[in-house]
C-alpha positions as CSV (number, residue, x, y, z in Angstrom):
1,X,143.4,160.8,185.0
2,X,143.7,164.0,186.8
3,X,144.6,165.9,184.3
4,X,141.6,164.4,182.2
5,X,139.1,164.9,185.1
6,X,140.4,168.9,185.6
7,X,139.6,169.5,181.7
8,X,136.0,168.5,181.8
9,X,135.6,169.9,184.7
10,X,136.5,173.2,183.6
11,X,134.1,172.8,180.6
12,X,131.2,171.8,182.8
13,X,129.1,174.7,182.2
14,X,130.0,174.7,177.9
15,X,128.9,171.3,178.0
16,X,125.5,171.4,180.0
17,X,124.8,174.7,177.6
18,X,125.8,172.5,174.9
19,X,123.1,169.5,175.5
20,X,120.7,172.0,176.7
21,X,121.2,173.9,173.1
22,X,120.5,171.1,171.3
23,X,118.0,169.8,173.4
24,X,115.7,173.3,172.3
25,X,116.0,172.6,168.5
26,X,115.6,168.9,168.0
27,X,116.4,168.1,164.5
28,X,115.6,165.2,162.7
29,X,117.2,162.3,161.1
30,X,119.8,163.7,158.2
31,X,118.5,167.4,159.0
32,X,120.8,168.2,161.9
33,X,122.8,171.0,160.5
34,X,122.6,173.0,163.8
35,X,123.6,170.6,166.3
36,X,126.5,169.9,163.8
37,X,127.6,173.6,164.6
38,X,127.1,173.4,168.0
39,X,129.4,170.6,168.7
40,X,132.4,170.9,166.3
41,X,132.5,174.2,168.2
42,X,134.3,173.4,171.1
43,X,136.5,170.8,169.9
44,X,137.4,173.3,166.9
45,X,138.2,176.0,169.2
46,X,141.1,173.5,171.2
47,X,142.7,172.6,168.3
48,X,140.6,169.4,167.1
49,X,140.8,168.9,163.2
50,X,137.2,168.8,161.9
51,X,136.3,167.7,158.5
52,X,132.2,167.8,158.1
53,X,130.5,166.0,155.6
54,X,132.0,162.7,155.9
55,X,130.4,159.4,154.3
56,X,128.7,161.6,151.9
57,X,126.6,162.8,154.7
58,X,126.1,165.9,154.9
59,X,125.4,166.1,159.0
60,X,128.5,163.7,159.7
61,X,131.5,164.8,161.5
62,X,135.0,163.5,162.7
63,X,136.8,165.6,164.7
64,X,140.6,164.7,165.6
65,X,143.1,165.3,168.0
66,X,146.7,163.9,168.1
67,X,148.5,161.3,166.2
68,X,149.5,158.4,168.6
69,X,148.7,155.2,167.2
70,X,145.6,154.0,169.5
71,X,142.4,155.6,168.0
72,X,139.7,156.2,170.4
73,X,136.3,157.0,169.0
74,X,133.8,158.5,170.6
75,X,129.9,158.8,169.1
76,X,128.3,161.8,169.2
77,X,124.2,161.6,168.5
78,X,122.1,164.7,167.9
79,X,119.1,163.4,165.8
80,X,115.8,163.6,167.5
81,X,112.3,162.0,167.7
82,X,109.8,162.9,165.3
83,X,107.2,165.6,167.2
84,X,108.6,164.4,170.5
85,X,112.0,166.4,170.0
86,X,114.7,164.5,172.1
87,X,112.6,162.5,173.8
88,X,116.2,159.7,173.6
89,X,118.5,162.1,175.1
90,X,120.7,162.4,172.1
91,X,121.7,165.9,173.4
92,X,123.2,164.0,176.1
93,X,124.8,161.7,174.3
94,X,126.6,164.7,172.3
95,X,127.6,166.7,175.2
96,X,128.9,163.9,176.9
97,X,131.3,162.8,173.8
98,X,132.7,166.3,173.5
99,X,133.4,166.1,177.2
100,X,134.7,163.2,177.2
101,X,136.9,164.2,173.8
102,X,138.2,167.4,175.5
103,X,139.3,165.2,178.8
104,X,141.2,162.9,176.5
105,X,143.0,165.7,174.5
106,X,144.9,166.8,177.4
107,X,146.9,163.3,177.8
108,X,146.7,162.2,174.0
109,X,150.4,162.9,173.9
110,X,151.2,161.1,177.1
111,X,148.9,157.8,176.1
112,X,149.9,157.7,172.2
113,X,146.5,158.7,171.2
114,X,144.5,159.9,168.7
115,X,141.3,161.4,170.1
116,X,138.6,161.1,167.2
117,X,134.9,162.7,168.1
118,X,132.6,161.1,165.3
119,X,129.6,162.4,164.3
120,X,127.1,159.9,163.9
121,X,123.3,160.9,162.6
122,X,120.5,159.4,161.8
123,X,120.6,156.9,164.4
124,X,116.9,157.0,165.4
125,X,116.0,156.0,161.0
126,X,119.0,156.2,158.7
127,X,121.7,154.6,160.2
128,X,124.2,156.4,159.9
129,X,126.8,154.5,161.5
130,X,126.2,151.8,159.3
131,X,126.9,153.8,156.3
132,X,129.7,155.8,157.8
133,X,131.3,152.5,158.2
134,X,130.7,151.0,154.6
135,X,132.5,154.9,153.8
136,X,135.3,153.5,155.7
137,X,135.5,156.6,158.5
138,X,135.6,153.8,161.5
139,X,139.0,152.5,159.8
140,X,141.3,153.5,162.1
141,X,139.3,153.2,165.4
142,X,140.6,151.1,167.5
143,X,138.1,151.2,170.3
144,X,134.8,152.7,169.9
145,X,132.4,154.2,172.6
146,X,129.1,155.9,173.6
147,X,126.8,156.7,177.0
148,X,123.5,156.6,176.0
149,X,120.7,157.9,178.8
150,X,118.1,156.2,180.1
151,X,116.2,155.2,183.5
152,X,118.6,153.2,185.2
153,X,122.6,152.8,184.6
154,X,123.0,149.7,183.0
155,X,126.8,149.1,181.8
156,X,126.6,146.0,179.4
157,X,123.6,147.1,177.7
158,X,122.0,144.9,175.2
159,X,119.6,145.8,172.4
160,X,118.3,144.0,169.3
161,X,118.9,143.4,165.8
162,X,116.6,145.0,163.4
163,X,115.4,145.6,160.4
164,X,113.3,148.3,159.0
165,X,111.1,148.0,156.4
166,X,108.2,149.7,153.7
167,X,105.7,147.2,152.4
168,X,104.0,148.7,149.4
169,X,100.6,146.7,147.8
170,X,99.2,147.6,144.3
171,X,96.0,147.2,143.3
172,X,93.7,148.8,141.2
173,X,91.3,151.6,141.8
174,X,87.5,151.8,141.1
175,X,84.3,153.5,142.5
176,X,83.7,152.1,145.8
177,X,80.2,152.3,145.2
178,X,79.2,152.4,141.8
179,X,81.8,149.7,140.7
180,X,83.6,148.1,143.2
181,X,84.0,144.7,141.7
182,X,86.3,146.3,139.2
183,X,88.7,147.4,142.2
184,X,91.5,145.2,143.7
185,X,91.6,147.0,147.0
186,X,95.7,147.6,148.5
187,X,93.5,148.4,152.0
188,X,92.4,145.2,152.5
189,X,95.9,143.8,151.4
190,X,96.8,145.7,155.1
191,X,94.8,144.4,156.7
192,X,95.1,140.8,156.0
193,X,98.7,141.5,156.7
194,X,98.1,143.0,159.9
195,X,95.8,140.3,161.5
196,X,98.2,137.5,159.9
197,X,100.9,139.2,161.6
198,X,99.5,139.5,164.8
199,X,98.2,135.8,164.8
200,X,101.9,135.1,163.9
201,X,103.0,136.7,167.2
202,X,101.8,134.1,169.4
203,X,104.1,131.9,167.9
204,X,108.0,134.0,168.1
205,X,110.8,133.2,169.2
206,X,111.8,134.9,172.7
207,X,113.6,137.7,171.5
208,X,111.3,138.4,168.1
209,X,109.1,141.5,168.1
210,X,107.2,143.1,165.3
211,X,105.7,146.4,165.0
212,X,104.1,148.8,162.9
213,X,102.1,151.5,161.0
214,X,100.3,152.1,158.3
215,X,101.8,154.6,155.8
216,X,99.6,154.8,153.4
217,X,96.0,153.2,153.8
218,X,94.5,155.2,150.9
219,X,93.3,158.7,149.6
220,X,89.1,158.8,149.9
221,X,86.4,156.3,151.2
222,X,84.6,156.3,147.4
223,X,88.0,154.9,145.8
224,X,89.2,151.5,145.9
225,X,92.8,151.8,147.1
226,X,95.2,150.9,144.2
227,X,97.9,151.8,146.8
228,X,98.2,150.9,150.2
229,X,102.1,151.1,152.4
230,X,102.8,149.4,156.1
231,X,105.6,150.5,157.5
232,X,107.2,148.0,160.0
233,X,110.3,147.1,162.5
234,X,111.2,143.5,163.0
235,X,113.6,142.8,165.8
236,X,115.3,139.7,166.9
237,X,118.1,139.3,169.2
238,X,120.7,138.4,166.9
239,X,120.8,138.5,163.2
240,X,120.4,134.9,162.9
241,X,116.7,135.4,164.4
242,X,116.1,138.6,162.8
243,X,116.6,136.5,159.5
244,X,114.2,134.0,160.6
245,X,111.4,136.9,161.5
246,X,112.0,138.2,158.1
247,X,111.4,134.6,156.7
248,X,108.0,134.4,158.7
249,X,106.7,138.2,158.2
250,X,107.4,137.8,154.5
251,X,104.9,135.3,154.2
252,X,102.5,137.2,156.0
253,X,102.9,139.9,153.3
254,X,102.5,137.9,150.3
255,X,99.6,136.2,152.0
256,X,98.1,139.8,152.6
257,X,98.6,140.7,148.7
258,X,97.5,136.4,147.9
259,X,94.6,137.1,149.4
260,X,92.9,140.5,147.9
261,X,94.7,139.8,144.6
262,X,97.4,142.3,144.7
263,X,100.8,142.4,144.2
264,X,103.7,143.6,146.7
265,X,107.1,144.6,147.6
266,X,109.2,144.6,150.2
267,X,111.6,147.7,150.6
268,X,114.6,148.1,153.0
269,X,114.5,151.9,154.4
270,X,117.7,151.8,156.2
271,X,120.3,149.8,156.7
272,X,120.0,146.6,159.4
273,X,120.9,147.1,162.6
274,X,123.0,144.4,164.9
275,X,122.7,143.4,168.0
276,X,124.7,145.0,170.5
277,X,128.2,143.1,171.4
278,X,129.8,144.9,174.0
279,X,134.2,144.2,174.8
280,X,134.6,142.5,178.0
281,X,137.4,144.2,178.9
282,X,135.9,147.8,178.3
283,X,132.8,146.8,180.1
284,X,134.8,146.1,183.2
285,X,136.8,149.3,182.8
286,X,133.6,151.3,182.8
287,X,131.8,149.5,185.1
288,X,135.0,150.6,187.5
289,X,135.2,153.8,186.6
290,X,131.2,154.8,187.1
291,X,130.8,153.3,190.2
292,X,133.5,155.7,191.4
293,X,131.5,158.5,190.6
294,X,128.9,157.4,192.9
295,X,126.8,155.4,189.8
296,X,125.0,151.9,191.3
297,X,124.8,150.2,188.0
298,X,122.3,147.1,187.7
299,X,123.8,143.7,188.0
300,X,125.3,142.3,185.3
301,X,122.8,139.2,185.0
302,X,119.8,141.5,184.8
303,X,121.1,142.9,181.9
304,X,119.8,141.2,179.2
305,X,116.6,141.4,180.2
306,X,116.6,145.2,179.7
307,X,117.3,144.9,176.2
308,X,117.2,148.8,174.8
309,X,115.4,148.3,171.6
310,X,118.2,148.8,168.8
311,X,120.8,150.9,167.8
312,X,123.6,151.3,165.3
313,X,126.3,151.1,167.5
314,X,125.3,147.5,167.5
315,X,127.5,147.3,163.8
316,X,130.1,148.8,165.1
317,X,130.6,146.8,168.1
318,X,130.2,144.1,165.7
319,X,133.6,144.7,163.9
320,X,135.0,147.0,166.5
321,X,135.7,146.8,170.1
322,X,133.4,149.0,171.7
323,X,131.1,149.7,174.0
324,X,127.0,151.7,174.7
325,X,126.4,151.8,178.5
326,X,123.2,153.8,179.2
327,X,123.7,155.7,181.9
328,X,120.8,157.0,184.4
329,X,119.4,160.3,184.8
330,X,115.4,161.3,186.9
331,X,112.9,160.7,184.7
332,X,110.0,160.6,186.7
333,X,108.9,157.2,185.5
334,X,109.3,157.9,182.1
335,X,111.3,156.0,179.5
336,X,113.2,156.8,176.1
337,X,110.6,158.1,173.3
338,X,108.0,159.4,175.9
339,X,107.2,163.0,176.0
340,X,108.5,163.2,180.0
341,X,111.8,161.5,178.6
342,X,112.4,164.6,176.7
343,X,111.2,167.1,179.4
344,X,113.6,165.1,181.9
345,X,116.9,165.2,179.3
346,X,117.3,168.7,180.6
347,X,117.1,168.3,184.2
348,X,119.7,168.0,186.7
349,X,119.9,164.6,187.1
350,X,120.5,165.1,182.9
351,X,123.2,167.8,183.5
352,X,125.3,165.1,186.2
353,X,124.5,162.4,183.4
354,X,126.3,164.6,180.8
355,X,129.4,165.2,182.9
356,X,129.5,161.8,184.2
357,X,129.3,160.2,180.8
358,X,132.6,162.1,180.1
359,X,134.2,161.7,182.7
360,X,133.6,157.6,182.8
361,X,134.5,157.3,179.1
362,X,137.7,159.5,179.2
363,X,138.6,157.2,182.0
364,X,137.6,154.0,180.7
365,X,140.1,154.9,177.4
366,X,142.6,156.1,179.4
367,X,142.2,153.1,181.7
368,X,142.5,150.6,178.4
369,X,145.7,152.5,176.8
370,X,147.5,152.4,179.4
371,X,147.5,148.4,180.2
372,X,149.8,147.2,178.1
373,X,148.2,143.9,177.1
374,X,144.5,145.4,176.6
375,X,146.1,147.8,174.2
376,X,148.2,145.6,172.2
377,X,145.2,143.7,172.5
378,X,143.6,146.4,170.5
379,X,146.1,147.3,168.3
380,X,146.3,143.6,167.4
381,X,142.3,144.2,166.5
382,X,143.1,146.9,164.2
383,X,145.8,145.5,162.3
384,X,143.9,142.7,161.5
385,X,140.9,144.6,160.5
386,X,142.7,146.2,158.3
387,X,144.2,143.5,156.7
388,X,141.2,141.8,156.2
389,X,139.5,144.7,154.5
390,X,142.5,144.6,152.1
């Protein structure tokens, strides 16, 4: 690990200026053509191979390094918060998965491994995880991981399974005045949705949340709307109750349309996201490997009930082994997507988390290559992934 440690290290400050840099020109979800640049910039000048554009994306990345036959992949996020600018700490996350990449590139040779930085936009609305793995760039990883910051370090972090969805009502217009019986008013299809929905509250599952906004609630006051959008999140704890939610917030939406004599349609904006399922064995690694750097993580029975909200990586822990440990950095109080989230992502308590991150994920893979029976283990994982997907 030395030799791993003495890399990042050396790269400290080119990592700090790295999340910093991104952290003062937040891009958004598919748009983040600069942070691209900014981190395929040290790995291309050690030698990494970087092909951009993957998955038909243009803001995806993988960046590689070595041949051996134990693929570690490490997710780099760099999409930001709409007017709150990286109010998630995905500069954080993208420094840290470089550092952690250049640590690992010094014993690929030594561990038979191939070091692969991926790219991943569009986690906060796209999901582009999800679609770089129906593009088959996760094929060959045999162990996926992430840091992710937050408040508090929390190793086996759980999050929720979600989908994320447009609800569009047609109706017809008219003179709100002069002829409103003519009008079939999309407005009021909202809003019998939204009071259904919140009366449906009282009754979910532990787990189950709902929530929303209206996209579109009409053009003027003097027209009926003929068209009126909700735009809502429904989270479960695992798919299976995230499929019951969806069951139950359906009928509120055709009630809402039933009622006002509209019609309606329910639209899936990006893909579904899974709950988190974290490896055992990397868990343990990790949670080693940060408490040596001084990290007090939480206990493990608290964790679930810090669940993070939801994430992509949740699909690919779901078909690879893998691992999202948030780690903590000074907030002041504040949590993710709050404006003093973003102000604290570039503090120093945001610098340490940066170069811990990397430092406790080039560790944990180096720690899991080099038992024997947890990397067979993982091999094993891969070769039957593949041969499934055959």
């Amino acid at each position: 690990m030395q030799q791993s440690d003495a890399a990042i290290k050396a790269a400290v400050d080119e990592l700090i200026d790295l999340s910093h840099s991104i952290h003062a020109e937040p891009e958004l979800a598919f748009e983040e053509t600069r942070s691209v640049a900014k981190a395929i910039a040290p790995l291309a000048e050690r030698g990494f191979e970087v092909t951009t554009g993957v998955a038909e994306l243009p803001t995806a990345f993988r960046a590689s390094f070595g041949s051996g036959p134990l693929t570690v992949g490490i997710c780099a996020e760099y999409d930001a918060l709409p007017g709150m600018g990286h109010a998630c700490g995905h500069n954080i996350i993208a420094a840290s998965a470089v550092g952690a990449a250049l640590g690992l590139a010094e014993v690929a040779d030594a561990l038979g491994l191939t070091v692969l930085v991926l790219g991943t936009p569009a986690e906060e609305s796209g999901g582009g995880k999800v679609l770089m793995l129906e593009h088959g760039v996760f094929d060959d990883v045999a162990m996926a991981m992430m840091v992710h910051p937050g408040p508090l370090d929390i190793v086996g972090a759980r999050s929720l399974a979600m989908a994320d969805l447009a609800i569009e009502f047609h109706g017809r217009e008219a003179h709100a005045s002069a002829a409103p019986e003519l009008g079939r008013n999309a407005g009021d299809a909202v809003t019998v949705t939204q009071v259904a929905l919140g009366l449906l509250r009282q009754h979910l599952q532990p787990g189950q949340q709902l929530h929303g906004i209206v996209g579109d609630g009409g053009v003027a006051p003097n027209i009926v709307p003929g068209r009126a959008e909700l735009l809502y999140y429904l989270r479960a704890v695992d798919s299976a109750s995230l499929d019951d939610l969806m069951r139950r917030a359906s009928a509120c939406f055709e009630a809402g349309a039933l009622a006002t004599g509209c019609t309606h349609e329910i639209r899936t904006v990006a893909p579904t996201y899974t709950e988190l399922t974290p490896d055992p064995a990397l868990l343990f690694a990790y949670r080693e490997q940060i408490t040596g750097l001084g990290r007090v993580p939480i206990a493990p029975e608290l964790e679930a009930q810090r669940p993070l909200g939801s994430t992509d990586m949740g699909n690919v822990t779901n078909v690879i082994p893998g691992i999202h440990p948030v780690i903590g950095i000074d907030a002041g109080g504040a949590v993710t997507h709050q404006p003093g989230f973003a102000a604290a992502s570039v503090n120093a308590s945001a610098d340490r988390a940066v170069v811990d991150g990397a430092l406790a994920l080039a560790r944990t893979a180096i720690t899991a290559a080099g038992d024997e029976d947890n990397r067979d283990r993982l091999l094993q994982r891969l070769v039957q992934r593949q041969e499934e997907s055959r």
